[in-house]
DRENBAVO-149067 format. One record per residue (C-alpha): residue number from 1; y negated, x negated, z negated. Coordinates in pm, 1 decimal. Each point is the difference from the previous one (the first is absolute). Layout:
BEGIN
<pt><nr>NUM</nr><Y>Y</Y><X>X</X><Z>Z</Z></pt>
...
This chain:
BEGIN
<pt><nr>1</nr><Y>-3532.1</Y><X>-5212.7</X><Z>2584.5</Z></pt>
<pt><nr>2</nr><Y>145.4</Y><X>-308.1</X><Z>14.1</Z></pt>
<pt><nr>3</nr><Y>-53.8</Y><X>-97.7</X><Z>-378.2</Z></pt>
<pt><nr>4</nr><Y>202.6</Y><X>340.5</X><Z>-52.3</Z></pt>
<pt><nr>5</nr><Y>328.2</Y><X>-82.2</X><Z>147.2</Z></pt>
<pt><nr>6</nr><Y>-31.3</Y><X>-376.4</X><Z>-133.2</Z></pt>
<pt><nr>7</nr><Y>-56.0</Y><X>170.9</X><Z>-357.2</Z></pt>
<pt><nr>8</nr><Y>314.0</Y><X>278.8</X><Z>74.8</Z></pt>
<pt><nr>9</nr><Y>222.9</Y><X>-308.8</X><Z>147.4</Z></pt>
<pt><nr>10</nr><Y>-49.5</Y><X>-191.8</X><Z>-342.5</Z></pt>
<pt><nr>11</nr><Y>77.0</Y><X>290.4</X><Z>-216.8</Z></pt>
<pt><nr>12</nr><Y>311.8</Y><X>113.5</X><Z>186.8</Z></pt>
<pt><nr>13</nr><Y>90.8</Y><X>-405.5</X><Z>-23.2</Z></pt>
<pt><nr>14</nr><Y>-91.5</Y><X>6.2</X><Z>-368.3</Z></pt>
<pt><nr>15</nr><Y>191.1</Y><X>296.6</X><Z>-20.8</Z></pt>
<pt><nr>16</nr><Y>342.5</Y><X>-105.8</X><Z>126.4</Z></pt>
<pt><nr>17</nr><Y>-62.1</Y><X>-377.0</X><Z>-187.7</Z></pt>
<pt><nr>18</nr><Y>-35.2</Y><X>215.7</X><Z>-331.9</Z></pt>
<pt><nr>19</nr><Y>281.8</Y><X>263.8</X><Z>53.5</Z></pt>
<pt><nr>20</nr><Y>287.2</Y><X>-305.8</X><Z>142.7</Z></pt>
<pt><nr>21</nr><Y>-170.7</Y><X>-211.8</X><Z>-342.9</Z></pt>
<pt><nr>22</nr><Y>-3.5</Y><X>304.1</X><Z>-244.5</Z></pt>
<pt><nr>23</nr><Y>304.3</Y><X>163.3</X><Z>145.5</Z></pt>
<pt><nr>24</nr><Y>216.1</Y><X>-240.8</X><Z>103.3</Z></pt>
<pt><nr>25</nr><Y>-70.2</Y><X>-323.6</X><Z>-120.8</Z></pt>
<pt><nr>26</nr><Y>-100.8</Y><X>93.8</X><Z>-383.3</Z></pt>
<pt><nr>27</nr><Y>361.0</Y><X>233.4</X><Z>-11.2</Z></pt>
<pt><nr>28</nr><Y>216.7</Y><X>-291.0</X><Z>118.2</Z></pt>
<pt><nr>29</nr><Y>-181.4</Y><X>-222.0</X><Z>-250.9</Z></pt>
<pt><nr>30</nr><Y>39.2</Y><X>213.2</X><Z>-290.8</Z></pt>
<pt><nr>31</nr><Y>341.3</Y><X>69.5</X><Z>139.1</Z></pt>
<pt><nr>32</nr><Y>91.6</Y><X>-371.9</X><Z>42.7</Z></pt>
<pt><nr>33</nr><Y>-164.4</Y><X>-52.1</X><Z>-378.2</Z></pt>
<pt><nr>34</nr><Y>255.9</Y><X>291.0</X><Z>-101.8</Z></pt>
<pt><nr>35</nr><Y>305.9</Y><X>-162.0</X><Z>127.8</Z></pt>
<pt><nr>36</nr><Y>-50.1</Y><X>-340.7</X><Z>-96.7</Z></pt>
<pt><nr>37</nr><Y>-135.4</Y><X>56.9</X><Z>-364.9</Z></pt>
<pt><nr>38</nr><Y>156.8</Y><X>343.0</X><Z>-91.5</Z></pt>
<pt><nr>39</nr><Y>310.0</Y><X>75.6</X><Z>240.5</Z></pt>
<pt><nr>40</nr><Y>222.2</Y><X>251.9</X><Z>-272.5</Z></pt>
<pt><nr>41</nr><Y>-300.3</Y><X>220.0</X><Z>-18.7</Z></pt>
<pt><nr>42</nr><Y>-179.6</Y><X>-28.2</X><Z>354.1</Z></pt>
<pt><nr>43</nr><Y>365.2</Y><X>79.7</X><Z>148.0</Z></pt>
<pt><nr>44</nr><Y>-33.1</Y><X>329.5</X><Z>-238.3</Z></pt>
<pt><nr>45</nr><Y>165.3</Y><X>-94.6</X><Z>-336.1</Z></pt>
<pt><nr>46</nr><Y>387.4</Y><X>70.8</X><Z>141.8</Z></pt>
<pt><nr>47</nr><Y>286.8</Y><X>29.3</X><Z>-228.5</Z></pt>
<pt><nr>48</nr><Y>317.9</Y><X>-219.5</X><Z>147.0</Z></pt>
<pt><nr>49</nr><Y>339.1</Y><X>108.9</X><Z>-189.6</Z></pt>
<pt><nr>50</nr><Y>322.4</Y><X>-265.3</X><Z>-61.6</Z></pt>
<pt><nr>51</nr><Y>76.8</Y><X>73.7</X><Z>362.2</Z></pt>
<pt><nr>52</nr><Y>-344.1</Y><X>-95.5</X><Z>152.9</Z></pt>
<pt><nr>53</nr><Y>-53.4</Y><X>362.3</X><Z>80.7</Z></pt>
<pt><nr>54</nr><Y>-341.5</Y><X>154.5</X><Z>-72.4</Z></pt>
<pt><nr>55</nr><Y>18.2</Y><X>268.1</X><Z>-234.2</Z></pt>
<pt><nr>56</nr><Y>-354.4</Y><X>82.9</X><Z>-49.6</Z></pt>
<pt><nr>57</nr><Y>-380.1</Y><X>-159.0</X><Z>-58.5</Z></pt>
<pt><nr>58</nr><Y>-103.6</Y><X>-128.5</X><Z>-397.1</Z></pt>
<pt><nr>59</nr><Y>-296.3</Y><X>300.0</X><Z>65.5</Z></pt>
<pt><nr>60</nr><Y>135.4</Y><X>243.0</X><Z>75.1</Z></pt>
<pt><nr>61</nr><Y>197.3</Y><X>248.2</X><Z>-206.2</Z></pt>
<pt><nr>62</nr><Y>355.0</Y><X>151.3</X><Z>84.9</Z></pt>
<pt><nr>63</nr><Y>196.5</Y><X>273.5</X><Z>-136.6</Z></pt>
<pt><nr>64</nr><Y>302.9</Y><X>-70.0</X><Z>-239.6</Z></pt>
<pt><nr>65</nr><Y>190.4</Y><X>305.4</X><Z>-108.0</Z></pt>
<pt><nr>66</nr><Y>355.0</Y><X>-111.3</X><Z>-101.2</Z></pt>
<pt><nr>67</nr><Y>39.8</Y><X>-67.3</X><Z>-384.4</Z></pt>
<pt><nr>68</nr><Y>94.7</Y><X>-339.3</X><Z>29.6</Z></pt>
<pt><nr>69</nr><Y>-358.7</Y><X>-72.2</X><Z>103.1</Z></pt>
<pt><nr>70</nr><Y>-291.2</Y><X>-22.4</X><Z>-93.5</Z></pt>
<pt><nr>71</nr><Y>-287.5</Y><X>279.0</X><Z>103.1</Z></pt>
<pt><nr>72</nr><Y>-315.0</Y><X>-31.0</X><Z>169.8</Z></pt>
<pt><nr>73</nr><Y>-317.5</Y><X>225.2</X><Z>-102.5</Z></pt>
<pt><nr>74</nr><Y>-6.4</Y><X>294.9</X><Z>162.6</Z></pt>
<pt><nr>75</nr><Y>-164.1</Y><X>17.2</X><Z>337.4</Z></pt>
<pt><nr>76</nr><Y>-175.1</Y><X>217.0</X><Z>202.6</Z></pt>
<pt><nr>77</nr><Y>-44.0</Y><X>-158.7</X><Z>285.3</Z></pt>
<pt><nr>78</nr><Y>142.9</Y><X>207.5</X><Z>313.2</Z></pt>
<pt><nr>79</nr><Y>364.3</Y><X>100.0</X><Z>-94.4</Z></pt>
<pt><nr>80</nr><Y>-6.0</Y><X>-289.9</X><Z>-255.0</Z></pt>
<pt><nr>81</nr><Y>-67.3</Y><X>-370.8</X><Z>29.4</Z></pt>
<pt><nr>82</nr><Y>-164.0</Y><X>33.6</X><Z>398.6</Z></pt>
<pt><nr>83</nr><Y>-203.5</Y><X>-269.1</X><Z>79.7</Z></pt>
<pt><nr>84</nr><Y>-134.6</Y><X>170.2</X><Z>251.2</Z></pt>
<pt><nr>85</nr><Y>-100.3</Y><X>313.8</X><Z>-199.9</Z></pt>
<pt><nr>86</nr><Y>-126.2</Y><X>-222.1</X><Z>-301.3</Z></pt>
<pt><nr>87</nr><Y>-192.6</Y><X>260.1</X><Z>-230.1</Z></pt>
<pt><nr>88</nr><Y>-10.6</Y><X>177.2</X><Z>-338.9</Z></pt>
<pt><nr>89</nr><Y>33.7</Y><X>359.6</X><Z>-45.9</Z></pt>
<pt><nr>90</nr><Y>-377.3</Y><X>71.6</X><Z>-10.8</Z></pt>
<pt><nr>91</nr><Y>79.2</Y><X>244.5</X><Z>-291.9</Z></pt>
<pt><nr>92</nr><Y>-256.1</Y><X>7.8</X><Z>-315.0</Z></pt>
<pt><nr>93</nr><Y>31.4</Y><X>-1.7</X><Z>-327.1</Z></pt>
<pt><nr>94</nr><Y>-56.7</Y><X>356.0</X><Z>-21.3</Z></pt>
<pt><nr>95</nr><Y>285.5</Y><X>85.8</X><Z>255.6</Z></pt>
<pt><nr>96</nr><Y>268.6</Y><X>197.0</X><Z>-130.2</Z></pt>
<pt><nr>97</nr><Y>273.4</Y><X>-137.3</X><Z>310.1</Z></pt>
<pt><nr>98</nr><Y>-104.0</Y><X>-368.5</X><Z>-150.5</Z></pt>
<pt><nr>99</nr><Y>75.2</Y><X>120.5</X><Z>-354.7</Z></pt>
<pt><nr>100</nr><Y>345.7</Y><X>120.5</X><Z>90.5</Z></pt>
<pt><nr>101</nr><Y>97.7</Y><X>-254.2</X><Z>179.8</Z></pt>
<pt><nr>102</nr><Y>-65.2</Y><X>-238.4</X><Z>-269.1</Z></pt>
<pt><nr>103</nr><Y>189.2</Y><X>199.4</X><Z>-233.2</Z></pt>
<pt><nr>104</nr><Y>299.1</Y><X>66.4</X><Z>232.0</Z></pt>
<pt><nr>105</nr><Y>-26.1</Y><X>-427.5</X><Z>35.4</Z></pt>
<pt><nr>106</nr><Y>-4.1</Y><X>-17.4</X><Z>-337.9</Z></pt>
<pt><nr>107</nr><Y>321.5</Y><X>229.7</X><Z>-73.9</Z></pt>
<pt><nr>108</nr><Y>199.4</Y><X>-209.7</X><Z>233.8</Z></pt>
<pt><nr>109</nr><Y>-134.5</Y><X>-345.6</X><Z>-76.5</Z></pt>
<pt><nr>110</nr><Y>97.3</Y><X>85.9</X><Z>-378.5</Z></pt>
<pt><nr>111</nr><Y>348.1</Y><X>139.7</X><Z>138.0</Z></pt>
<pt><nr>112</nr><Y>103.6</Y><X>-256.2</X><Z>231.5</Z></pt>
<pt><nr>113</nr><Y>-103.6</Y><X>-290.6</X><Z>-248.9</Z></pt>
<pt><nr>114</nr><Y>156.8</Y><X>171.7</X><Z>-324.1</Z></pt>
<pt><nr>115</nr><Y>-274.7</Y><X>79.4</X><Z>-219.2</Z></pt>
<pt><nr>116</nr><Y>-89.4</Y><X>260.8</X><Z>-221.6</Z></pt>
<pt><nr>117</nr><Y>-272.7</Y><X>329.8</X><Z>106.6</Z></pt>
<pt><nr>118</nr><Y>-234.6</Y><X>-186.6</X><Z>-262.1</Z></pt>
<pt><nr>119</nr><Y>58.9</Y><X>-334.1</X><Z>149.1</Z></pt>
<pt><nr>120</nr><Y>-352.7</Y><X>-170.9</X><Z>148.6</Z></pt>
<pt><nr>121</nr><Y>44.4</Y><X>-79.8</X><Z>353.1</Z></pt>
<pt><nr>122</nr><Y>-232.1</Y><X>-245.9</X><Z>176.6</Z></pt>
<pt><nr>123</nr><Y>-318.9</Y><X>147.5</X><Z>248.2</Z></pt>
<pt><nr>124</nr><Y>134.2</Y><X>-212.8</X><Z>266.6</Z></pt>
<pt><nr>125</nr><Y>378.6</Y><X>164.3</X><Z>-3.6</Z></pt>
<pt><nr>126</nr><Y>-127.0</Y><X>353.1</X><Z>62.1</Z></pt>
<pt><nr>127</nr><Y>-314.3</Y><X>-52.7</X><Z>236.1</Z></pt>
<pt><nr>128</nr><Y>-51.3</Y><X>-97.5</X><Z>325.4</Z></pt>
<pt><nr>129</nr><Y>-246.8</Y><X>-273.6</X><Z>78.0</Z></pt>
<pt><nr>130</nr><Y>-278.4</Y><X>10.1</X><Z>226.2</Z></pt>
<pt><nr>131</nr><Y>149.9</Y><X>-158.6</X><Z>280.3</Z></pt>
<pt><nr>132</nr><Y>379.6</Y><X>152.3</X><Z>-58.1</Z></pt>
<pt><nr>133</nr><Y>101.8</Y><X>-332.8</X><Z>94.8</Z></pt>
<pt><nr>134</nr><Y>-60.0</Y><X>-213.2</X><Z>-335.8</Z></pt>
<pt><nr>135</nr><Y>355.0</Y><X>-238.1</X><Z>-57.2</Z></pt>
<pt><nr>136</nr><Y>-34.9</Y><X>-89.5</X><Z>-345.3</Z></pt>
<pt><nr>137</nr><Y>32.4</Y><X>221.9</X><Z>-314.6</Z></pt>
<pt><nr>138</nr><Y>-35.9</Y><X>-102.2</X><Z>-311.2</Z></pt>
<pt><nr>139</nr><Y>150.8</Y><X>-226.0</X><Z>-292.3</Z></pt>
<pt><nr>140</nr><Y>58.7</Y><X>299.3</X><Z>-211.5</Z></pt>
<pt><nr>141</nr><Y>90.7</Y><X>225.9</X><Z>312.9</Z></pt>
<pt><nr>142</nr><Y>295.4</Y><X>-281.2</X><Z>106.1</Z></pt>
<pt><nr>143</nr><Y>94.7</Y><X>-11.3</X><Z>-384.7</Z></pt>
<pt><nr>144</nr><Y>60.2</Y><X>379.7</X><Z>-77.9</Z></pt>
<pt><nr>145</nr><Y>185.1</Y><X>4.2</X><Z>390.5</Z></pt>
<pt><nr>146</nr><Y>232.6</Y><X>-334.7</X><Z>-163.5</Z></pt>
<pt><nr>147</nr><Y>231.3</Y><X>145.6</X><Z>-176.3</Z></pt>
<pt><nr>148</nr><Y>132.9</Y><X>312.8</X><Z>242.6</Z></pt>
<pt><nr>149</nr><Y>-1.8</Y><X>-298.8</X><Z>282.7</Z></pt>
<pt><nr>150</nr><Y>209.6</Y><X>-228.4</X><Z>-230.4</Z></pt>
<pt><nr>151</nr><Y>248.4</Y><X>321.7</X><Z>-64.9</Z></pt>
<pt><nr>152</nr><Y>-3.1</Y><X>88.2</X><Z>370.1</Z></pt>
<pt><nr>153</nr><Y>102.5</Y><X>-357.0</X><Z>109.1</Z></pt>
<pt><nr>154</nr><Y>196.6</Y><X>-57.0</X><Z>-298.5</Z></pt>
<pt><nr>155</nr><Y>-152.2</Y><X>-351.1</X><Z>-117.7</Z></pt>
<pt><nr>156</nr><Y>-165.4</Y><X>-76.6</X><Z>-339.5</Z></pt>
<pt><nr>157</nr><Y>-332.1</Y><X>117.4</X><Z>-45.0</Z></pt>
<pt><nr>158</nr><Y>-141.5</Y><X>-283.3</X><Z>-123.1</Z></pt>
<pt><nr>159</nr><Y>84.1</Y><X>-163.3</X><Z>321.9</Z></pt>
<pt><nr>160</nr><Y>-237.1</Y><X>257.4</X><Z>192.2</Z></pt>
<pt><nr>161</nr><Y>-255.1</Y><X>-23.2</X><Z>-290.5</Z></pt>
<pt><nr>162</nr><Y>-0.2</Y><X>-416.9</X><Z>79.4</Z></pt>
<pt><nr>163</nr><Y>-18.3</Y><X>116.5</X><Z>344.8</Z></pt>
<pt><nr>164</nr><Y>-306.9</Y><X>189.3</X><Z>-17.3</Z></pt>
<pt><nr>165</nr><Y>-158.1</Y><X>-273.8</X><Z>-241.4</Z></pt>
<pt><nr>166</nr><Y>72.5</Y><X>-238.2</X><Z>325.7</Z></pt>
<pt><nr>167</nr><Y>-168.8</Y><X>230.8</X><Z>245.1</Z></pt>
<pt><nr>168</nr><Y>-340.1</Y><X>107.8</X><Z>-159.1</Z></pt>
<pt><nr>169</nr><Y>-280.6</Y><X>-38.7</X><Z>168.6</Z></pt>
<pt><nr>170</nr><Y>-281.1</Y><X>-167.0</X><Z>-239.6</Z></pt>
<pt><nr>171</nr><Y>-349.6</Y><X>171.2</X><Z>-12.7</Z></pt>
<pt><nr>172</nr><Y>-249.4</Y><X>-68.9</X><Z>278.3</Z></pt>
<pt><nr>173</nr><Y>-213.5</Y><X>-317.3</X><Z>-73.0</Z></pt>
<pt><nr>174</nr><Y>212.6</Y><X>10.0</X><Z>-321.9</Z></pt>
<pt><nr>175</nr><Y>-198.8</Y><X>274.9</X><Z>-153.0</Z></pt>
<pt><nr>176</nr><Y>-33.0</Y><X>318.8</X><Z>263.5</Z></pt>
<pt><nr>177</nr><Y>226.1</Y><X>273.2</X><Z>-22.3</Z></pt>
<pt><nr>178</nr><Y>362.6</Y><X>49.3</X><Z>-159.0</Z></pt>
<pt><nr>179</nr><Y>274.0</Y><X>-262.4</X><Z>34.0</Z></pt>
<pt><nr>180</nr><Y>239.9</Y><X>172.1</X><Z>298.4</Z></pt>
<pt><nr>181</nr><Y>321.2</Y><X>-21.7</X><Z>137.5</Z></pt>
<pt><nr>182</nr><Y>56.2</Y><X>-7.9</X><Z>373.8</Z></pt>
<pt><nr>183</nr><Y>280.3</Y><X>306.2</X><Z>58.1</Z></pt>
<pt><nr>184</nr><Y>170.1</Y><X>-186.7</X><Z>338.7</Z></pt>
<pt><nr>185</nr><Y>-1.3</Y><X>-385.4</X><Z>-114.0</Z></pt>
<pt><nr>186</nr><Y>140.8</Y><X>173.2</X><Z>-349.8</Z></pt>
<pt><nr>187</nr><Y>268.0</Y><X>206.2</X><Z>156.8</Z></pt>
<pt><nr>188</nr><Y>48.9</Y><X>-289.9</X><Z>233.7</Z></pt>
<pt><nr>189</nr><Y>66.2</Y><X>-238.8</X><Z>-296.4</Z></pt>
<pt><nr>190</nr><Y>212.4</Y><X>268.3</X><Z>-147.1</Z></pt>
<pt><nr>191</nr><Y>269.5</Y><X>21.4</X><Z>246.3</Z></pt>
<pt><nr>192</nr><Y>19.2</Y><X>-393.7</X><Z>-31.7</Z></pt>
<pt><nr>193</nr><Y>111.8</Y><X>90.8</X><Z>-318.6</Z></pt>
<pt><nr>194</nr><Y>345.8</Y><X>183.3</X><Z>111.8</Z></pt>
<pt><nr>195</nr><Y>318.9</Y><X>-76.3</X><Z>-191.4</Z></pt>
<pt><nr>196</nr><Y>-280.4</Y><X>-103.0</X><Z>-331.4</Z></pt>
<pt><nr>197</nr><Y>154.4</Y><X>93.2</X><Z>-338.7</Z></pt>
């Protein structure tokens, strides 16, 4: 009886040493490692404007409507852009609601940016990602949106075509993916561009 409680004492002891160890002690030192090595992106990747202000996180996506920006991807993600609702539209490629949606995305992506009903319009314009909060788009995405933001805002497009060239994103590892352009450092950089001819 007595080796019992002796054997239950040093389990619950070996129990609280491993959860305050595990719990506490490993969070704070990946926490501490965080703040010390990486503080922009262990403090969430937040956007400061001229003012200091924080408009928004590098990650996460927001939604631009007026011409004189430039547009996100589409999101379905709660109402649009949620963090908290981050999701895709669980729709299939056999779904007919999917199928319109992409077309009615497509008629007003090629209507708001000027271009013709033949006119090739880029995957990531016209469908939502997975997590409805992606913030980039892509190089050819920010170039078709260039010229109706340059007309909007009244500057010369080749100053918002320079822009975009200064804001890509390169390939992951130099190799994954697309080359991107981050939609809220871009639009941020734009408006530094007020009163550009």
């Amino acid at each position: 009886m007595k080796n019992i409680f002796r054997d239950m004492f040093t389990s619950v002891i070996a129990a609280i040493v491993f959860a305050v160890v595990l719990c506490g002690g490993y969070a704070l030192l990946v926490l501490g490692i965080g703040q010390l090595a990486f503080p922009f992106q262990a403090n969430g990747s937040l956007i400061k404007d001229a003012n200091g202000q924080i408009v928004g996180s590098r990650l996460i996506g927001q939604n631009f409507s007026q011409p004189q920006y430039f547009h996100p991807r589409p999101s379905a993600a709660g109402s649009g852009y949620d963090s908290s609702t981050s999701g895709g539209t669980n729709l299939g490629p056999t779904s007919q609601k999917l199928r319109d949606a992409i077309a009615d995305n497509i008629a007003a992506y090629r209507k708001e940016n000027y271009l013709s009903a033949s006119s090739t319009v880029p995957a990531d314009a016209v469908e939502a990602s997975a997590s409805g909060l992606d913030p980039d788009i892509s190089f050819e995405n920010a170039m078709i949106q260039a010229p109706r933001v340059a007309s909007a805002r009244k500057i010369d497009l080749a100053a918002v075509q320079s822009l975009i060239q200064q804001n890509i994103d390169p390939r992951g590892l130099g190799f994954l993916g697309e080359k991107g352009v981050n939609v809220l450092l871009l639009n941020i950089a734009l408006d530094g561009l007020v009163g550009a001819k």
